[in-house]
C-alpha positions in Angstrom: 30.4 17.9 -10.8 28.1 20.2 -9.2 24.2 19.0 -9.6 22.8 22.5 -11.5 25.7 21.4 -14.0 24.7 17.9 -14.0 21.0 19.2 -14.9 21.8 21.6 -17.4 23.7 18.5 -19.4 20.5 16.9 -19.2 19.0 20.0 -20.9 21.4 20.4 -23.7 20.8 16.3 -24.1 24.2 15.4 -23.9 25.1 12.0 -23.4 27.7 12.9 -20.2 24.8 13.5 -18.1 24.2 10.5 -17.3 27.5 9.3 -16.5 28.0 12.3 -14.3 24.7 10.7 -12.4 26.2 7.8 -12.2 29.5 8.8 -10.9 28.2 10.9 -8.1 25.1 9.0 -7.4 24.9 5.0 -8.5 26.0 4.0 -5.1 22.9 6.6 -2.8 20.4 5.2 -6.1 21.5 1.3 -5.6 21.1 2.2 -1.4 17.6 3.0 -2.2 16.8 0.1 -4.5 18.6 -2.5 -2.7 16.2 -1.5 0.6 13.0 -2.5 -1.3 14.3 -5.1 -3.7 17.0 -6.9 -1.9 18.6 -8.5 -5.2 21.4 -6.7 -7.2 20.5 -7.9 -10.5 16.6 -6.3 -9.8 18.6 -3.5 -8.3 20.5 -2.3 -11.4 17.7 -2.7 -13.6 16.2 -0.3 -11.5 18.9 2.4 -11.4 19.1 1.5 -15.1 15.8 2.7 -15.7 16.4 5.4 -13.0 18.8 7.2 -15.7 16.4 6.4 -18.3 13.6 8.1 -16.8 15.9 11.2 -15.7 17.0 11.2 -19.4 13.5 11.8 -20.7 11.8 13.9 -17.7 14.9 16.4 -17.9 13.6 18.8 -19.6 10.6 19.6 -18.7 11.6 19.4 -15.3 14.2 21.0 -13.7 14.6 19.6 -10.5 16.1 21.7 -7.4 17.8 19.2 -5.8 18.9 16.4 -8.4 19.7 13.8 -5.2 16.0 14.1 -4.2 14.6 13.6 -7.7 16.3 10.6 -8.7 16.3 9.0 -5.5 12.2 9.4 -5.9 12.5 7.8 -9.4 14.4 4.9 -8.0 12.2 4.5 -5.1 9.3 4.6 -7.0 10.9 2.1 -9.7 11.5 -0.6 -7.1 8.2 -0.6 -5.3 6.9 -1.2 -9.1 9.4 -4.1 -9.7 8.0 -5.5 -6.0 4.5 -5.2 -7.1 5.4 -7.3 -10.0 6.8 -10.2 -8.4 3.8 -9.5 -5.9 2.9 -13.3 -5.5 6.5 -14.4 -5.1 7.8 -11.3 -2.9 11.4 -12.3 -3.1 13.4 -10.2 -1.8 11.1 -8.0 -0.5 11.8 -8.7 3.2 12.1 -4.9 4.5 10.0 -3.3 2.2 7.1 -5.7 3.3 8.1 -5.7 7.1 7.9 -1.8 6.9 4.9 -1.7 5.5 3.3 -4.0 7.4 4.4 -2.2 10.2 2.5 0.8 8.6 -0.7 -1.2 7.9 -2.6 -1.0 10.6 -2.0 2.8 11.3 -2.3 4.1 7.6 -5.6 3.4 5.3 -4.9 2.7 1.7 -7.5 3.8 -1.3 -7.8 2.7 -5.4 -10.5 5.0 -6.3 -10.2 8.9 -7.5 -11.9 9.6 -4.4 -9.8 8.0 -2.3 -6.9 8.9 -4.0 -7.7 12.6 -3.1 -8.0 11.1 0.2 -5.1 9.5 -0.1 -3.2 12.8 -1.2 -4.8 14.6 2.6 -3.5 12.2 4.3 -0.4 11.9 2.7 -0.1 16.2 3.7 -1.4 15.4 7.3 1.5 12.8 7.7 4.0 15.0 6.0 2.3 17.8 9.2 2.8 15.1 11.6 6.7 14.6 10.8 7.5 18.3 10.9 6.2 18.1 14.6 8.7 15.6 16.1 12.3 16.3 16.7 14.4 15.9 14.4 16.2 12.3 15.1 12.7 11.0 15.3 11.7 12.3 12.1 14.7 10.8 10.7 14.3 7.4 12.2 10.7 7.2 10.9 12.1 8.6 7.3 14.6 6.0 7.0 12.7 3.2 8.2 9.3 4.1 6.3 10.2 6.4 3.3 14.4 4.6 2.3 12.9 1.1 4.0 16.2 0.8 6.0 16.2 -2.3 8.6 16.6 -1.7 12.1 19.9 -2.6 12.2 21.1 0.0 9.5 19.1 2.5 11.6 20.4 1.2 14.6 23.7 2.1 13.5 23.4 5.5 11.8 21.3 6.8 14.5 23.9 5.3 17.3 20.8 3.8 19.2 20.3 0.3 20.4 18.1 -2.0 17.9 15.9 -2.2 20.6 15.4 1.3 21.4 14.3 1.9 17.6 12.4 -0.7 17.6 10.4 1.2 20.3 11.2 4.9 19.1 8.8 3.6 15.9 6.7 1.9 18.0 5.9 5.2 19.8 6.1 6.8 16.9 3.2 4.8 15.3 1.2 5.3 18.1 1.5 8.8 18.1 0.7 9.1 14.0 -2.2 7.0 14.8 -3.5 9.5 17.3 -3.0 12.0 14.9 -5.0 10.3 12.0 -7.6 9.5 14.2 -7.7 13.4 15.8 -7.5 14.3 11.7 -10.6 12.5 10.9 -8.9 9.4 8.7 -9.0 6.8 11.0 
């Protein structure tokens, strides 16, 4: 089933919608959730709750490309269940790795003022990306946005682990340059 008919059974609240969602996307959802939470059980609650929160934010929204949407919900759904189990971080292995990759290149922020900030740099970044070639940009995506592990990248990329390892390495640097030229670091 095509997506725009997938989203307009979410707007005439039938029930079907969201077992068309999970025929053509539980497997890309449980991709995302496994990469930050690493256990299955956490994993379906998440895509669970993915389909919940579709359920009730369909309507008002009506999102362009459904993929994108829900794979934001689920993403955003599993790096709330890791900040839950904060203190015990199970499972967390290549969400934490990535982003403590990330940490010393990208400043965080709690207050409104720095979550304005927060919102710049997020837009500088999102520059930044459209400026390297495209594999690049997809290596960095996969790795810091879908928390893939090298080896995963490794493989859909058909580079050595070694050679992403330093492609994100370079990649860092070069974001970190940026930041610093942009006036957040």
């Amino acid at each position: 089933m095509e997506d725009r008919e997938i989203v307009a059974l979410y707007w005439s609240r039938s029930e079907t919608a969201i077992d068309e969602t999970r025929l053509k996307y539980e497997p890309y959802l449980m991709k995302i959730a496994k990469n930050i939470l690493n256990d299955l059980e956490d994993c379906r609650e998440c895509v669970s709750d993915t389909y919940l929160r579709a359920w009730n934010s369909i309507p008002p929204h009506r999102p362009a490309v459904l993929s994108t949407y829900l794979g934001k919900i689920t993403r955003q759904g599993a790096i709330d269940g890791v900040r839950k189990q904060h203190a015990a971080r199970r499972g967390a292995d290549s969400y934490a790795c990535a982003l403590e990759e990330l940490g010393d290149t990208v400043p965080g922020g709690e207050t409104p003022e720095q979550q304005v900030a927060a919102r710049e740099l997020a837009d500088s970044i999102g520059q930044f990306l459209w400026t390297l070639p495209p594999q690049t940009r997809h290596v960095f995506l996969w790795r810091y946005y879908y928390f893939d592990d090298i080896r995963a990248i490794a493989g859909r990329s058909g580079m050595s682990r070694a050679k992403v390892k330093s492609l994100l390495y370079r990649t860092r640097q070069q974001l970190k340059t940026h930041l610093v030229r942009e006036g957040f670091l």
